[in-house]
C-alpha positions in Angstrom: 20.9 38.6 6.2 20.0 41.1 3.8 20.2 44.6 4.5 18.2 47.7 3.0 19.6 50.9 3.7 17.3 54.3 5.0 18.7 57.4 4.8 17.1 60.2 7.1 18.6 64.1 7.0 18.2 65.8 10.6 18.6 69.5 10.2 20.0 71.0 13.3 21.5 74.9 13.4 25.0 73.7 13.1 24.5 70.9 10.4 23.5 68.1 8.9 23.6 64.5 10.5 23.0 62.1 8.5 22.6 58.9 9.5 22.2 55.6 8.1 20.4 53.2 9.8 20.3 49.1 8.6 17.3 47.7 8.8 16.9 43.8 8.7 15.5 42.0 6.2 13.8 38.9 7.6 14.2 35.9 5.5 13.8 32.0 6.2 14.9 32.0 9.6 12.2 34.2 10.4 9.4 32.6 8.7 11.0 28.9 9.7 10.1 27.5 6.7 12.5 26.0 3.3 10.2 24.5 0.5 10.8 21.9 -2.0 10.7 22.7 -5.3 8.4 25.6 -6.8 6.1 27.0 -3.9 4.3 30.3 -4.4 3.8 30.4 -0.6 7.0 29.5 0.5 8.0 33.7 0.8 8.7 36.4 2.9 7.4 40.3 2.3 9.2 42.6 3.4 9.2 46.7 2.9 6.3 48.9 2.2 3.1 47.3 2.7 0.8 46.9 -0.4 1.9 46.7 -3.8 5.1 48.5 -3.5 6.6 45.6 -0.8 9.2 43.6 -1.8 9.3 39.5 -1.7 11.9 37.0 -1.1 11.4 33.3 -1.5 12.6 30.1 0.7 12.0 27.8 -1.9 14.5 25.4 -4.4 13.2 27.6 -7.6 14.5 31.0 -6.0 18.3 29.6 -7.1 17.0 29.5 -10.5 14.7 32.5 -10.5 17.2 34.4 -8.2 15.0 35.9 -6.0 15.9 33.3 -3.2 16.1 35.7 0.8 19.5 36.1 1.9 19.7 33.5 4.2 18.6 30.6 1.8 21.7 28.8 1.9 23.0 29.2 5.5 19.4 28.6 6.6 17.8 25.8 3.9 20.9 24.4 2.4 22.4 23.9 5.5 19.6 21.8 6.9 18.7 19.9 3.9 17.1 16.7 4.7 17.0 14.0 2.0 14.0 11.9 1.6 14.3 8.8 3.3 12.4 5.4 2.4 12.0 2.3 4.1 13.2 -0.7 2.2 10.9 -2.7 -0.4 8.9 -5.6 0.6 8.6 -8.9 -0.5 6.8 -9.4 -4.2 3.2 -9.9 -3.7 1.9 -13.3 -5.4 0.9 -13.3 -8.5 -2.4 -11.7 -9.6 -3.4 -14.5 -12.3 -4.4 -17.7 -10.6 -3.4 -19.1 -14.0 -1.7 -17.4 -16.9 -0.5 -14.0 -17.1 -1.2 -11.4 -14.4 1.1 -8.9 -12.8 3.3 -8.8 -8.7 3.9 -5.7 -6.8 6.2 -4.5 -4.0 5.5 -1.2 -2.0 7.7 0.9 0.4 7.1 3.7 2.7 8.4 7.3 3.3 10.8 7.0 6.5 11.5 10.6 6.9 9.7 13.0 4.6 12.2 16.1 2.5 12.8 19.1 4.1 15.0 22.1 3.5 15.2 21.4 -0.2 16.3 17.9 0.1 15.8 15.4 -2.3 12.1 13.7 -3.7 11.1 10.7 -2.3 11.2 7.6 -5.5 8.7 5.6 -6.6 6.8 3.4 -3.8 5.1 1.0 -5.7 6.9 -1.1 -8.2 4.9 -4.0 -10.8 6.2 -6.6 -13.0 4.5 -9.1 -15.3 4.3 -13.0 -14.0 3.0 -16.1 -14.6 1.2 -18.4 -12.8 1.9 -22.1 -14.6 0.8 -25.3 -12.6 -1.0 -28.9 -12.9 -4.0 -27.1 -11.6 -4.2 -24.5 -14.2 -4.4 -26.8 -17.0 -8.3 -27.4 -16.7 -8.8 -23.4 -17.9 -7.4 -24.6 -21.1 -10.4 -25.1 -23.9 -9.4 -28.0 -26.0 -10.2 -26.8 -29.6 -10.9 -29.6 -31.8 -11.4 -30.9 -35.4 -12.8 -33.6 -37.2 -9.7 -36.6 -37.3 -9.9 -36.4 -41.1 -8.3 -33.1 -40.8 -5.6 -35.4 -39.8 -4.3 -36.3 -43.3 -3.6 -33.0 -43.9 -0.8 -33.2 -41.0 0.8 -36.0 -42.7 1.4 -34.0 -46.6 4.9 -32.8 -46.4 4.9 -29.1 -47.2 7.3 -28.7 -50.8 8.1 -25.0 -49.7 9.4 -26.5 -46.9 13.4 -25.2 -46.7 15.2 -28.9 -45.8 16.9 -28.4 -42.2 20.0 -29.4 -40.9 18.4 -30.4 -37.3 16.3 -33.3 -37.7 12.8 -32.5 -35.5 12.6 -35.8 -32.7 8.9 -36.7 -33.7 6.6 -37.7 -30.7 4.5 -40.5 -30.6 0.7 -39.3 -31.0 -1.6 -40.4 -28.2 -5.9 -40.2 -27.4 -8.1 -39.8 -24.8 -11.4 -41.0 -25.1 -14.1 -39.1 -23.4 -18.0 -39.1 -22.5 -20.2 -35.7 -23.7 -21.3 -33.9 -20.5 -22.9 -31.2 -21.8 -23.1 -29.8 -25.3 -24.9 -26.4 -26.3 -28.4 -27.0 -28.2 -27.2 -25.1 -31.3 -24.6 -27.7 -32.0 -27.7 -29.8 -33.8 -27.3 -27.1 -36.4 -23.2 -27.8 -36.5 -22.1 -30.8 -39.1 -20.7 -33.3 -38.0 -21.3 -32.3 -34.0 -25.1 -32.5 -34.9 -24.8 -36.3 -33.7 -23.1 -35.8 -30.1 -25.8 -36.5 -27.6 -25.1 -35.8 -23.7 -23.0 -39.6 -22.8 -21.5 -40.0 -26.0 -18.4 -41.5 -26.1 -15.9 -39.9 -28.4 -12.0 -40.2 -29.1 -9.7 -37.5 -29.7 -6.3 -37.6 -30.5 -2.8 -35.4 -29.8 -1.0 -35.8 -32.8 3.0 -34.7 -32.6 2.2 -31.0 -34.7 -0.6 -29.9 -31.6 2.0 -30.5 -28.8 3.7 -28.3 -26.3 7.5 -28.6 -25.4 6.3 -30.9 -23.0 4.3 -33.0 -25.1 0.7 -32.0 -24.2 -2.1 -31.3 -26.5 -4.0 -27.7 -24.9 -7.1 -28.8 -23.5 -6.6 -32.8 -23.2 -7.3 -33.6 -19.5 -7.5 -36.7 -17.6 -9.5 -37.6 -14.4 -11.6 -34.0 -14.7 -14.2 -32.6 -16.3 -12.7 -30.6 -19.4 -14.1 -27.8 -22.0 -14.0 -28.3 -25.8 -15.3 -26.3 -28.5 -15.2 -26.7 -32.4 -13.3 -24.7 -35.1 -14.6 -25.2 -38.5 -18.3 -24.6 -39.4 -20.9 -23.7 -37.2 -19.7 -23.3 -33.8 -20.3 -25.8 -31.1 -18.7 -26.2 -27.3 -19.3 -28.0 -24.9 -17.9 -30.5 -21.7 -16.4 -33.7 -21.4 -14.8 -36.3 -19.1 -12.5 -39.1 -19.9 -12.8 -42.6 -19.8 -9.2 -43.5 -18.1 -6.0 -41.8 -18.8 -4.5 -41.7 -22.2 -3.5 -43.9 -24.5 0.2 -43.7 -25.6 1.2 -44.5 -29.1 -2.5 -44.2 -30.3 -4.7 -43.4 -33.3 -8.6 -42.4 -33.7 -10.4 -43.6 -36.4 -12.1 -41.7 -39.1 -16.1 -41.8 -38.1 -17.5 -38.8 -38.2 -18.9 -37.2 -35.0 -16.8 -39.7 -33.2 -12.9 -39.2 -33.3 -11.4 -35.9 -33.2 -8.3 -34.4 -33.2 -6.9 -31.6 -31.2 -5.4 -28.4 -32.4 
């Protein structure tokens, strides 16, 4: 407890008596209350009323600002109570049903800080994921070219540093597939101009186009697929295949007929 001293003179016709009386200062005990962190209303007045009263504070900033009441640390400290959390749940599934998206996991405040005890952390927590499967192949868009792009492929590049590791070439394959829809500006787009809905085209995955795994992007079996061009006038549209693919295959050169993908 903190103390303030009043000094009063009695005058009596032998002497003078004076006496000192204490007077206790109230302090967190007495208002009950010990804030976390700064908190402007976390204080006890005390004195003179008005302007002229004095102010303690029950608060954790008072130890820095040192104007903490007299009992803060038998009173607060003592009783600190850390925050207490429950433990995390379970990641949530992923957000992307294909692709890139992003998992969570929450927790919840157990016991709340009091007394000056410590914050409560962080109760949600997100990572990145993916979400990878058979199914999420069709939202691949199989970007084609004409197959004559193909000799291109085959030039060896003379800036081309030799390496030591010999690339394992994979065998090229097609799938041949029927138009089942095609946007009407793709009349304007040379050499699309001549797909019509039902026509049968073949395009091949040549070793440079694959994934690790040996799959062309976009080159689906058994479903109906996306495409869309990338040279000239743009032009998209849908297909299906004709049976499954053909291993160890090549397209042919015919213009508006065999494609390659990219």
């Amino acid at each position: 407890m903190m103390y303030r001293t009043y000094v009063f003179a009695a005058v009596c016709s032998v002497c003078v008596i004076v006496t000192l009386i204490s007077e206790a200062e109230a302090g967190c005990e007495d208002i009950g209350r010990c804030c976390s962190g700064k908190s402007t209303g976390c204080k006890y007045s005390y004195g003179s009323s008005g302007r002229h009263g004095r102010v303690c504070y029950c608060d954790e900033y008072c130890q820095k600002s040192g104007d903490c009441c007299s009992d803060y640390e038998s009173y607060c400290l003592s009783q600190a109570q850390d925050c207490v959390m429950t433990y995390w749940s379970h990641w949530s599934h992923c957000t992307a049903r294909c692709g890139l998206g992003t998992t969570e996991r929450r927790r919840d405040v157990h016991i709340p800080p009091s007394g000056g005890g410590k914050e409560c952390g962080k109760r949600r927590q997100t990572r990145a994921c993916r979400h990878n499967s058979d199914r999420c192949r069709n939202k691949e868009i199989a970007q084609i070219l004409p197959s004559y792009h193909n000799r291109k492929r085959n030039v060896p590049d003379k800036y081309e540093r030799p390496s030591v590791l010999k690339k394992v070439k994979k065998d090229s394959y097609c799938v041949h597939y029927r138009i089942s829809s095609i946007a009407w500006y793709c009349r304007y787009a040379s050499p699309y101009h001549v797909l019509k809905i039902g026509s049968l085209v073949c395009a091949e995955c040549h070793d440079t186009a694959m994934d690790r795994e040996g799959h062309c992007a976009g080159s689906y079996t058994a479903i109906r697929s996306r495409w869309r061009s990338l040279v000239g006038r743009p032009c998209h549209g849908t297909w299906e295949s004709e049976g499954e693919k053909e291993d160890n295959c090549r397209c042919g050169e015919n213009p508006g007929k065999d494609f390659i993908f990219v």
